[in-house]
DOVOBA-439485 format. One record per residue: x, y, z of N, C-alpha, C in turn; residue number from 1. Coordinates in Angstrom, 2 decimals, padded with zeros to 5 digits. Atoms other than C-alpha are relative to their C-alpha. Example, Ala and Ser with C-alpha at 12.3 -4.5 7.8 and 13.67 -1.06 7.14 Angstrom:
+---------+---------+---------+---------+---------+---------+---------+---------+---------+-----+
|      nX |      nY |      nZ |     caX |     caY |     caZ |      cX |      cY |      cZ | pos |
+---------+---------+---------+---------+---------+---------+---------+---------+---------+-----+
|  000.89 | -001.19 |  000.00 |  012.30 | -004.50 |  007.80 |  000.90 |  001.20 |  000.00 |   1 |
| -000.82 | -001.19 | -000.06 |  013.67 | -001.06 |  007.14 | -000.77 |  001.09 |  000.73 |   2 |
+---------+---------+---------+---------+---------+---------+---------+---------+---------+-----+
This chain:
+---------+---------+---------+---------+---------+---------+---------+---------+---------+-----+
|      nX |      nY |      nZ |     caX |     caY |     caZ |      cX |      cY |      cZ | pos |
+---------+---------+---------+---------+---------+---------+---------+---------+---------+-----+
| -000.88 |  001.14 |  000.00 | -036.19 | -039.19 | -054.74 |  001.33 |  000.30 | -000.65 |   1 |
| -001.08 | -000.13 |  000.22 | -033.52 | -037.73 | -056.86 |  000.65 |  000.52 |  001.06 |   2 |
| -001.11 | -000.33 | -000.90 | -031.74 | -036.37 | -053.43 |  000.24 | -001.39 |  000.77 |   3 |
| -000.16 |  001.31 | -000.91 | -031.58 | -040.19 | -052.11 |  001.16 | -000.61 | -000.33 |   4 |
| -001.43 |  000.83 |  000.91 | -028.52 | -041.38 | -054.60 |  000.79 |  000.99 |  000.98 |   5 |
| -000.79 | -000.71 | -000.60 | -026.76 | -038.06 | -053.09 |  000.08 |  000.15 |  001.43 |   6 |
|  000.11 |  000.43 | -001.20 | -027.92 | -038.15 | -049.73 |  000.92 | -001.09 |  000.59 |   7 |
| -001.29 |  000.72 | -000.34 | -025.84 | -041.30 | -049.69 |  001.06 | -000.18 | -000.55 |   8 |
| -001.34 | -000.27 | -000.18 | -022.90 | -040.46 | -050.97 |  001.00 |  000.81 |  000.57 |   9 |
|  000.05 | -000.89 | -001.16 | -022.88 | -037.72 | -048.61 |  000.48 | -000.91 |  001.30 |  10 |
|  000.26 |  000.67 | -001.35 | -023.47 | -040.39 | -045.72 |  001.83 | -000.89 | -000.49 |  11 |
| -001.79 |  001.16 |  000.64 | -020.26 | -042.57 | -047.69 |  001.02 |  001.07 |  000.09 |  12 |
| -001.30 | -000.62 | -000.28 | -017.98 | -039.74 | -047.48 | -000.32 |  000.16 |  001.54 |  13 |
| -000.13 |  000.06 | -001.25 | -018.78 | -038.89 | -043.84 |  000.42 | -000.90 |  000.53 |  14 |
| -001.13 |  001.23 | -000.91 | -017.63 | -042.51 | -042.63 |  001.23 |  000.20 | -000.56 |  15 |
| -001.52 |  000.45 |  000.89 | -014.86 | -042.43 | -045.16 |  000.67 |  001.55 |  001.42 |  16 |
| -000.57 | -001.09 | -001.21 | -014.09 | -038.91 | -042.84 |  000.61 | -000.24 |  001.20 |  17 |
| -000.18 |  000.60 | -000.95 | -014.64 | -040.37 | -040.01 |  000.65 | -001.02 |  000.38 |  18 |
| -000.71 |  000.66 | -000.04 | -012.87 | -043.50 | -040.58 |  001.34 |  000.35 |  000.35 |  19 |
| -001.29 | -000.50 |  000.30 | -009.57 | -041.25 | -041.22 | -000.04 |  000.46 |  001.57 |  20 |
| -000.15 | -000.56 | -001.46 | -010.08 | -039.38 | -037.85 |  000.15 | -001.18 |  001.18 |  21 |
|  000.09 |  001.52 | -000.48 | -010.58 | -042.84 | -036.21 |  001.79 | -000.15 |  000.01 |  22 |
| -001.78 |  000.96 |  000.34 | -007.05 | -044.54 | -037.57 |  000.63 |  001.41 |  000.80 |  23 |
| -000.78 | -000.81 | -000.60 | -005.78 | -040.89 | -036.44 |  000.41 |  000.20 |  001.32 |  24 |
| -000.26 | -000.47 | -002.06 | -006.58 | -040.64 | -032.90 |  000.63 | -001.43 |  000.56 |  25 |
| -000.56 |  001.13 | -000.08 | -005.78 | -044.36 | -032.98 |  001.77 | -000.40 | -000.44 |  26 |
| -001.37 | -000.86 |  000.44 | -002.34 | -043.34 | -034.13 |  000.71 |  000.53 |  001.04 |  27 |
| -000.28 | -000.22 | -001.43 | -002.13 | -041.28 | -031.16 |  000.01 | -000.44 |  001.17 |  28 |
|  000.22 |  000.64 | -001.06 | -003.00 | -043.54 | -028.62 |  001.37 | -001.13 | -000.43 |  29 |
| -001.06 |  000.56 | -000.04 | -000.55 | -045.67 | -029.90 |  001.56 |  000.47 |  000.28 |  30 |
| -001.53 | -001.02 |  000.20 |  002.40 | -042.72 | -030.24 |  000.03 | -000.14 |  001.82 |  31 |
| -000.07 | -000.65 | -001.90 |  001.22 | -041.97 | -026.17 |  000.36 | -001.57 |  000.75 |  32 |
| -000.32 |  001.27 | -000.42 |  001.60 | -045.95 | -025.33 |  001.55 | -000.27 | -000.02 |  33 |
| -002.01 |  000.16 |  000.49 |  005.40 | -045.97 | -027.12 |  000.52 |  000.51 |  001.13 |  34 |
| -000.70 | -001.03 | -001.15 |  005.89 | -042.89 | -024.77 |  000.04 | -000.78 |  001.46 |  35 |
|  000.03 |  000.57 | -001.50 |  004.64 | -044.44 | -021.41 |  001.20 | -001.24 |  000.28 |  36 |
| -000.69 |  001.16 | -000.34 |  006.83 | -047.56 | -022.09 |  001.07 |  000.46 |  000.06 |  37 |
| -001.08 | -000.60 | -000.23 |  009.90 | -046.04 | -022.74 |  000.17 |  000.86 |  001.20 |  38 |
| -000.13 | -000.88 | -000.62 |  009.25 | -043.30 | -020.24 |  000.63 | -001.44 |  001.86 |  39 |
| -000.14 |  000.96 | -000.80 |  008.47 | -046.64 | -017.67 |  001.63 | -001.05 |  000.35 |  40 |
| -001.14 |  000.75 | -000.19 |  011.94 | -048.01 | -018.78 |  001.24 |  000.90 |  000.68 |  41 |
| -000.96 | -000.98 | -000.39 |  013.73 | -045.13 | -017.59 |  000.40 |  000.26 |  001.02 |  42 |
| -000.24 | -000.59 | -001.36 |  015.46 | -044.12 | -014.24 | -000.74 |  000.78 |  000.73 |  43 |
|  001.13 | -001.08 | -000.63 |  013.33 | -042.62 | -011.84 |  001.01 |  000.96 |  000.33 |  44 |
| -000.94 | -001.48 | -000.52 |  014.66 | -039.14 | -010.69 | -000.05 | -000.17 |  001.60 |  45 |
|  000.49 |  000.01 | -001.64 |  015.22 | -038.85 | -006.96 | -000.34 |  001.60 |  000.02 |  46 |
|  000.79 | -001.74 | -000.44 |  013.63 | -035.74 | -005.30 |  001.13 |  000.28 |  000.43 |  47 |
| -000.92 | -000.64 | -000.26 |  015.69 | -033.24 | -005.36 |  000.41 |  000.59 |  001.71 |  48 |
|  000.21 | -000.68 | -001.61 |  014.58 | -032.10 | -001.73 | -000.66 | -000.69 |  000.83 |  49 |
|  000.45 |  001.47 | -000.57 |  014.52 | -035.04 | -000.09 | -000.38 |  000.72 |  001.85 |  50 |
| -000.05 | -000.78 | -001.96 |  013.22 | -034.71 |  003.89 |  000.76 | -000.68 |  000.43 |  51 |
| -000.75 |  000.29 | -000.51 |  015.72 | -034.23 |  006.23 | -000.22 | -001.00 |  000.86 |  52 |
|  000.12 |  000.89 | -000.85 |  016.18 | -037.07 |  008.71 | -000.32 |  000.41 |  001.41 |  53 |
|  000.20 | -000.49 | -001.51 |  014.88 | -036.71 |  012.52 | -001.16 |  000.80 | -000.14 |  54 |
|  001.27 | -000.96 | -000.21 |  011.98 | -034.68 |  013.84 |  000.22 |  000.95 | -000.55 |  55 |
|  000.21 | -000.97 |  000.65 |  010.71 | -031.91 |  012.07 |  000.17 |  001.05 |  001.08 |  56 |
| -000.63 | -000.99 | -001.34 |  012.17 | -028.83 |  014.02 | -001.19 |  000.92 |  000.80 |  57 |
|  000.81 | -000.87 | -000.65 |  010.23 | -026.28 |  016.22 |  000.91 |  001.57 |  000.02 |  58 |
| -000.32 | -001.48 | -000.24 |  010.70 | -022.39 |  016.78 | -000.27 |  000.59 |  001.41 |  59 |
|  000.12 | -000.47 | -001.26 |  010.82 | -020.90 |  020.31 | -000.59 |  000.95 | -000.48 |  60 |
|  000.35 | -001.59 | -000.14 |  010.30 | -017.21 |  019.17 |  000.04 |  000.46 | -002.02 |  61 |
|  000.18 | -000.77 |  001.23 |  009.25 | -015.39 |  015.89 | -000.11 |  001.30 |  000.24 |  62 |
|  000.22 | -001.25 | -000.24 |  009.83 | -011.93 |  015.99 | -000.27 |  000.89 | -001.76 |  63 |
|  000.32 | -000.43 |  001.93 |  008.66 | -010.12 |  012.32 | -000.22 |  002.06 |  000.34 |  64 |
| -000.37 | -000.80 | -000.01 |  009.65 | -006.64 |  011.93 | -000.35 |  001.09 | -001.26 |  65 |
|  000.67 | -000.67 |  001.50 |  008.04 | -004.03 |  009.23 |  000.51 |  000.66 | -000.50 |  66 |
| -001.15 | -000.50 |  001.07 |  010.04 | -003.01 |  006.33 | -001.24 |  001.09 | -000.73 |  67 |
|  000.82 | -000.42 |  001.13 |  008.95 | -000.79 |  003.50 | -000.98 | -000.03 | -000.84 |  68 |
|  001.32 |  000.55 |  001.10 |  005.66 | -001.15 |  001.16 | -000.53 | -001.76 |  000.52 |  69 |
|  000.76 |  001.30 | -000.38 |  004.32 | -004.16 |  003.22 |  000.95 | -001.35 |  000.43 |  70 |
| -000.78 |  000.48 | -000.24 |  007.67 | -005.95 |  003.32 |  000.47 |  000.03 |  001.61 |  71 |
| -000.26 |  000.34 | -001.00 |  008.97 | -007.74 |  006.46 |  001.68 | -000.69 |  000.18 |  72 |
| -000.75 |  000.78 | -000.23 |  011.89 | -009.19 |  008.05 | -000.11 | -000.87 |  001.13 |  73 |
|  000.04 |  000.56 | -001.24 |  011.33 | -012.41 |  009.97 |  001.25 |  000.13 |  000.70 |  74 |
| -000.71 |  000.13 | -000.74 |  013.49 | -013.36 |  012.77 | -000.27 | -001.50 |  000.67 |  75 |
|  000.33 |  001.28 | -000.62 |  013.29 | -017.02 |  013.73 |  000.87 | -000.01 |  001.06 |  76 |
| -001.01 |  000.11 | -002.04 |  014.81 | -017.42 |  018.11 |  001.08 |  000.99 | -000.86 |  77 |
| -000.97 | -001.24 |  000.18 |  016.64 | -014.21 |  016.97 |  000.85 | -000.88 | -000.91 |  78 |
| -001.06 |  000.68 |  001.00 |  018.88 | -015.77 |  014.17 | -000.03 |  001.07 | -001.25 |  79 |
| -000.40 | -000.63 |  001.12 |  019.78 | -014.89 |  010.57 | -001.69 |  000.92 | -000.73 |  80 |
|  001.08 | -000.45 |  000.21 |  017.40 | -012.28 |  009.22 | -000.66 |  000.04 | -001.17 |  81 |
|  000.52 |  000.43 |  001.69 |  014.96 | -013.33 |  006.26 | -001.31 |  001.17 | -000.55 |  82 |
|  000.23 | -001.22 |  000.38 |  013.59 | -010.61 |  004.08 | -001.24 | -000.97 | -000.49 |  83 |
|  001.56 |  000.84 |  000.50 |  009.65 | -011.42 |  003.16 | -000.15 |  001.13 | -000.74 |  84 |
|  000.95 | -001.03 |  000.75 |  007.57 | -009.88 |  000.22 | -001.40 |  000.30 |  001.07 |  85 |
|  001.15 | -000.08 | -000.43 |  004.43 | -008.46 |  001.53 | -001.20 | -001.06 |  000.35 |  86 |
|  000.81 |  000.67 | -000.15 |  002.35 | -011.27 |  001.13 |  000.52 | -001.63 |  000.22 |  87 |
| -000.16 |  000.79 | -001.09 |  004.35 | -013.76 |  002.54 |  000.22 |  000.30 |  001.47 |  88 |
| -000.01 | -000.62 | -001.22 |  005.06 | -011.43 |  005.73 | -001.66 |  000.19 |  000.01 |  89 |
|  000.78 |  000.15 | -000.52 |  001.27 | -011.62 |  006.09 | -000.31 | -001.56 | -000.22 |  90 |
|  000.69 |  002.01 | -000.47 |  000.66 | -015.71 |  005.70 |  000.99 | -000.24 |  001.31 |  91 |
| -001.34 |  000.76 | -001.27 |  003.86 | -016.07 |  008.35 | -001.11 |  000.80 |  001.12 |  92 |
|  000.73 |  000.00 | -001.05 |  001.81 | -013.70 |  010.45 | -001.47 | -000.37 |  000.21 |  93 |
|  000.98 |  000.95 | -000.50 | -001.14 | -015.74 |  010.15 |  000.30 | -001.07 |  000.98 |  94 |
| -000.37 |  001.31 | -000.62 |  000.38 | -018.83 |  010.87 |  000.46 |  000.40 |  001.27 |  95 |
| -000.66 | -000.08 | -001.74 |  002.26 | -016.85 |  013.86 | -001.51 | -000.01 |  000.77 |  96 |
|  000.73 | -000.15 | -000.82 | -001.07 | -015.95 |  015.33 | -000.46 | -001.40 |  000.81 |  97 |
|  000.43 |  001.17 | -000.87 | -002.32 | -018.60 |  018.14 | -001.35 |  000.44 |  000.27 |  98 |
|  001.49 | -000.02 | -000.27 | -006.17 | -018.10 |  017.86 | -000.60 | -001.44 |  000.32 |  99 |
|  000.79 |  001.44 | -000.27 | -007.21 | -021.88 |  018.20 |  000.13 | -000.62 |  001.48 | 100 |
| -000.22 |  000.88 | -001.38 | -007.58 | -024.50 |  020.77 |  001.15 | -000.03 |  000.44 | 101 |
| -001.41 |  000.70 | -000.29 | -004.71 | -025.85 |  022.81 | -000.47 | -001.51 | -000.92 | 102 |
|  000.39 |  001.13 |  000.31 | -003.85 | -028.55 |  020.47 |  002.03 | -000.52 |  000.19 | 103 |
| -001.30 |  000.62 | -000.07 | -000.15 | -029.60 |  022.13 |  000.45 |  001.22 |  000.08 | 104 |
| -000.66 | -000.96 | -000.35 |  002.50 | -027.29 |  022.51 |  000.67 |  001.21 | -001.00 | 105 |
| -000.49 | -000.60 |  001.74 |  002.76 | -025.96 |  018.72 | -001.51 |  001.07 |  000.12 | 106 |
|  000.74 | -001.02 |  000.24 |  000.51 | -022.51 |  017.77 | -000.99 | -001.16 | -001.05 | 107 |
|  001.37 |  001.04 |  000.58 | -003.15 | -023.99 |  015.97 |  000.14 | -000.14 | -001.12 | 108 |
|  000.49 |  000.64 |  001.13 | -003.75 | -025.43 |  013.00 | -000.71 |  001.29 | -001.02 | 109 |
|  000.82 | -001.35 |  000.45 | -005.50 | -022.26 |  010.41 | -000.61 | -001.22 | -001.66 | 110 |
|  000.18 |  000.58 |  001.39 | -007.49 | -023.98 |  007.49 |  000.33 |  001.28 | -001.20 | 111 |
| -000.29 | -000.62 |  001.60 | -006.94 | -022.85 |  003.79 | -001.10 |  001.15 | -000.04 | 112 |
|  000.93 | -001.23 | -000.19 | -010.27 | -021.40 |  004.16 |  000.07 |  001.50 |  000.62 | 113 |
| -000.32 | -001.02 | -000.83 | -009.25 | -019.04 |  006.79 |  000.76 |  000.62 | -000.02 | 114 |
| -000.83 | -000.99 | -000.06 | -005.92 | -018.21 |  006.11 | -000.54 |  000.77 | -001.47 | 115 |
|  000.09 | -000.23 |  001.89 | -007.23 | -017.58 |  001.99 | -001.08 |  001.78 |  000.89 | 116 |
|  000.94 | -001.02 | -000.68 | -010.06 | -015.10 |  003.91 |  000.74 |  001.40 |  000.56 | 117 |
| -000.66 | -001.52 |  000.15 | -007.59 | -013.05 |  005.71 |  000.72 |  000.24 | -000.83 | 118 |
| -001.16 | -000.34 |  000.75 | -005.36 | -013.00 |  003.12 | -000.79 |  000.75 | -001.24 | 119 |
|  000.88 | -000.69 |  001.02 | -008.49 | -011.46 |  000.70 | -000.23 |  001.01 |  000.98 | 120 |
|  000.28 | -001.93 | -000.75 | -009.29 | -008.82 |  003.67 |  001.02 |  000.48 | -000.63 | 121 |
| -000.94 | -001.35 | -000.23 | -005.71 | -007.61 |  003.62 |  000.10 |  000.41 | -001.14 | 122 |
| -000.14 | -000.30 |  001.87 | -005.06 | -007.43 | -000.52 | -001.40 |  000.15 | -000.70 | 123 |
|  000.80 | -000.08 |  001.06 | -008.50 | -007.20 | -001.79 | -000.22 | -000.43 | -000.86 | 124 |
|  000.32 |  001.16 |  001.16 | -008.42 | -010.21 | -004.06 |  000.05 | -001.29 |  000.34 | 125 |
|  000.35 |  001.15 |  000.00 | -009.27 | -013.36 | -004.21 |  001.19 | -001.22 |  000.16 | 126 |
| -001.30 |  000.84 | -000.39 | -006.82 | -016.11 | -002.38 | -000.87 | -001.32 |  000.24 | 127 |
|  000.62 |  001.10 |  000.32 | -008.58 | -019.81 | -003.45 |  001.30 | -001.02 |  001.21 | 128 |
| -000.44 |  001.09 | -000.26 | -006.96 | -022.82 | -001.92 |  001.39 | -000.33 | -000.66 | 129 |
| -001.23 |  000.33 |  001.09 | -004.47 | -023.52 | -004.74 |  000.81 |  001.79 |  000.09 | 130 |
| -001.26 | -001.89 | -000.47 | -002.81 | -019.33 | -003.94 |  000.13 | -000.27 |  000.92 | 131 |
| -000.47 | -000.09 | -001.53 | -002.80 | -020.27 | -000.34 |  000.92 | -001.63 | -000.14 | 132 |
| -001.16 |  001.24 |  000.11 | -000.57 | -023.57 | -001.46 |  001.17 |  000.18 | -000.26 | 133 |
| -000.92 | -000.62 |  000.08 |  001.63 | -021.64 | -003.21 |  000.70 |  001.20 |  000.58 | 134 |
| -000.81 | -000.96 | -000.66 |  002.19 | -019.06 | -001.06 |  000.67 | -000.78 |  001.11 | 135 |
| -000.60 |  000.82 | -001.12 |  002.79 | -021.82 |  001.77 |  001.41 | -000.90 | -000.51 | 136 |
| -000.98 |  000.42 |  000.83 |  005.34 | -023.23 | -001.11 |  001.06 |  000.80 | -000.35 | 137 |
| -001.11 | -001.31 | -000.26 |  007.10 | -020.10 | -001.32 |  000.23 |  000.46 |  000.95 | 138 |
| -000.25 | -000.43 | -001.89 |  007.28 | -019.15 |  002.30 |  000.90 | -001.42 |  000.51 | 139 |
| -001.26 |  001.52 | -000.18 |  009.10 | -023.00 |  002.64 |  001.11 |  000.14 | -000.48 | 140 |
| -001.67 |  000.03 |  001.14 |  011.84 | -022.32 | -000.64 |  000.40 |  001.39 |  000.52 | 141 |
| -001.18 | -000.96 | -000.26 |  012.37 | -018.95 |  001.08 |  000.76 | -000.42 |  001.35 | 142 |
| -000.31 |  000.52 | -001.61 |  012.89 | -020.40 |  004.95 |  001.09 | -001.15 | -000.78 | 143 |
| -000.61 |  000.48 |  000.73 |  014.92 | -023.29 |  002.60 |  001.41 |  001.14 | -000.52 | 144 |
| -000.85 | -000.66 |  000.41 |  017.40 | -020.55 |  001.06 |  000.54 |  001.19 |  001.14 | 145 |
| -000.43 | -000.78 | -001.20 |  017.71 | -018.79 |  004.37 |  000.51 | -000.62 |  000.81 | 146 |
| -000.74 |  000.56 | -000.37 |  019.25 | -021.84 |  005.55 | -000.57 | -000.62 |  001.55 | 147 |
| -000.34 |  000.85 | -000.94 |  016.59 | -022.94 |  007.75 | -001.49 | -001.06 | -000.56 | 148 |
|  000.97 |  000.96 |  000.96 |  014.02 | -025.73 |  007.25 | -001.31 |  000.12 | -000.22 | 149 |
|  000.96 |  000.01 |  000.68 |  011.51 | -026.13 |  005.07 | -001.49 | -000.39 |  001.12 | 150 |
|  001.06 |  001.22 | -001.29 |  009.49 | -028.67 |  008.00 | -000.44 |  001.11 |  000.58 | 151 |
|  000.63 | -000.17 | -000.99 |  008.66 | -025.72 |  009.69 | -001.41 |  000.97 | -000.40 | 152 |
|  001.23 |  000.21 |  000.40 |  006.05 | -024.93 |  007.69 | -001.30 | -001.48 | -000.13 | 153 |
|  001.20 |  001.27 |  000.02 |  003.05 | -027.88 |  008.06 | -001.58 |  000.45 | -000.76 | 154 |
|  001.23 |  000.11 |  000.11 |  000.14 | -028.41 |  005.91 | -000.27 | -001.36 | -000.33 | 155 |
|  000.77 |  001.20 |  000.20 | -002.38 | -031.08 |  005.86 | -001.50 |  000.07 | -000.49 | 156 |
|  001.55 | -000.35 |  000.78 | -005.58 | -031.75 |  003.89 | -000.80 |  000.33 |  001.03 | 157 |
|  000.94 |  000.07 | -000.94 | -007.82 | -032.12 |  006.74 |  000.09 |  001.26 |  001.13 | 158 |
|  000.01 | -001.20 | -000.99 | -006.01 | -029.47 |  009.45 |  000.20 |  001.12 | -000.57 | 159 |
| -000.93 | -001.35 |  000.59 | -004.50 | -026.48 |  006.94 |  001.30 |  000.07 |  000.09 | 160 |
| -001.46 | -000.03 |  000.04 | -001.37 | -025.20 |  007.44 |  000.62 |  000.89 |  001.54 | 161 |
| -000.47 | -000.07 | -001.53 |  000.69 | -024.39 |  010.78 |  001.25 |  000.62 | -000.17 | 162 |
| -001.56 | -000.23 | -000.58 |  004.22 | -022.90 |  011.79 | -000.03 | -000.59 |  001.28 | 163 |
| -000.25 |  000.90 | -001.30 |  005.82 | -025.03 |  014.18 |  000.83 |  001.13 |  000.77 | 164 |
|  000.12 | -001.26 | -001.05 |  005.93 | -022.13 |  016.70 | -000.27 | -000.51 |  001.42 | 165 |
|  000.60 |  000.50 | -001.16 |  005.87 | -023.06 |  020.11 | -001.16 |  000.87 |  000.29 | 166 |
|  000.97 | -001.20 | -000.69 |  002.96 | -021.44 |  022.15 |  001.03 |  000.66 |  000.93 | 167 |
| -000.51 | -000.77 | -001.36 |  003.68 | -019.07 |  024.62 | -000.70 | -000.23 |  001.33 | 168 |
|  000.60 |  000.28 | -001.27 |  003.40 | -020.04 |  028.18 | -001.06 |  001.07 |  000.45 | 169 |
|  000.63 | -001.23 | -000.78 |  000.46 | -018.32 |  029.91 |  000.18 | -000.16 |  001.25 | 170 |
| -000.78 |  000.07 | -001.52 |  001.40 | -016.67 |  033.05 | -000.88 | -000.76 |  001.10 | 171 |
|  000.64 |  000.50 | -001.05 |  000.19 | -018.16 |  036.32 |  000.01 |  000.91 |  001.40 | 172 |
| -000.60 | -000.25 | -001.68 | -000.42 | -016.24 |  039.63 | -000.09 | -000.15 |  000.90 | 173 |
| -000.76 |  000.54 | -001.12 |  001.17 | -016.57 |  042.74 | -001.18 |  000.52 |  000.88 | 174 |
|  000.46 | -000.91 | -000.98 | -000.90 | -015.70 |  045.58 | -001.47 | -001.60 |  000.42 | 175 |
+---------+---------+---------+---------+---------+---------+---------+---------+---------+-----+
C-alpha cells in the first residue's frame, strides 16, 4: 500500500502533462483557423496558364528524329524543332504510336499503366502513375516554351494520356 499515495501522484502529474499538450494542440488549431480566415479574405490568384480559347489543336504529322545519348528532336507538321531529353523522346513516342482501336480520327488513348510499363522496359526502373504525370507535365511546359500548345497533350483519369495526332489514313485498293 505504500506505492498507492505515489502511484497517484504519478497519475496527477500525467493529466497535469497531458492537460498542457491538450491547451497546446488546441493553440494550434486555433493559430491554423486565424490562418484559413485571413488566407479566405485574400485575393484569389488567377492561373497563370489559363486555357487558350477555341478547340484544342490537332497535329497532322510528327516526325522525331534521334539525337545523341537517347535524346530526340521532335518535329510537329515539319515546324520549329524541339529538343527532348531521353525520356520524354520516349513518352512522345508512345503517345505517337497508334496501337488501339479506331476511336475517331486522333491516335488511341495509352493508360498510365501502359505507358508507365514501357517506360520501365526501356530505363529499367520503376515509372508509377504519379512519374508518368510528370513526365506528361513536362512534355506540355516543353511543347509550351517551344511555342506550341500545351492541349496537345490529353490526359484523363479514366482513358490515360493521348497526343492529338491525327491517324494516318489507311490505304485503299483500286481494283
Amino acid at each position: 500500500m505504500k506505492n498507492v499515495p505515489r502511484s497517484v501522484d504519478d497519475v496527477a502529474k500525467d493529466v497535469e502533462r497531458i492537460g498542457k499538450l491538450v491547451d497546446n494542440v488546441l493553440d494550434d488549431l486555433d493559430e491554423i483557423k486565424r490562418a484559413i480566415e485571413v488566407k479566405a479574405t485574400l485575393p484569389r490568384k488567377r492561373n497563370p496558364d489559363p486555357i487558350p480559347p477555341g478547340p484544342a489543336p490537332t497535329v497532322q504529322n510528327l516526325r522525331l528524329d534521334a539525337g545523341e545519348k537517347g535524346r530526340a528532336i521532335a518535329l510537329f507538321d515539319g515546324g520549329k524543332p524541339v529538343p527532348l531529353t531521353p525520356a520524354l523522346a520516349a513518352l512522345l513516342a508512345i503517345l505517337k504510336f497508334d496501337d488501339g482501336e479506331p476511336q475517331g480520327e486522333l491516335v488511341a488513348w495509352k493508360s498510365l499503366d501502359a505507358i508507365g510499363a514501357l517506360l520501365e522496359h526501356k530505363f529499367r526502373r520503376a515509372f508509377k502513375h504519379h512519374s508518368v504525370s510528370n513526365l506528361l507535365n513536362r512534355l506540355r511546359e516543353v511543347l509550351k516554351e517551344a511555342g506550341l500548345d500545351r492541349r496537345l497533350i490529353e490526359s484523363e483519369k479514366l482513358l490515360g494520356a493521348r497526343l492529338r495526332l491525327k491517324r494516318r489514313a489507311t490505304g485503299l485498293c483500286a481494283g
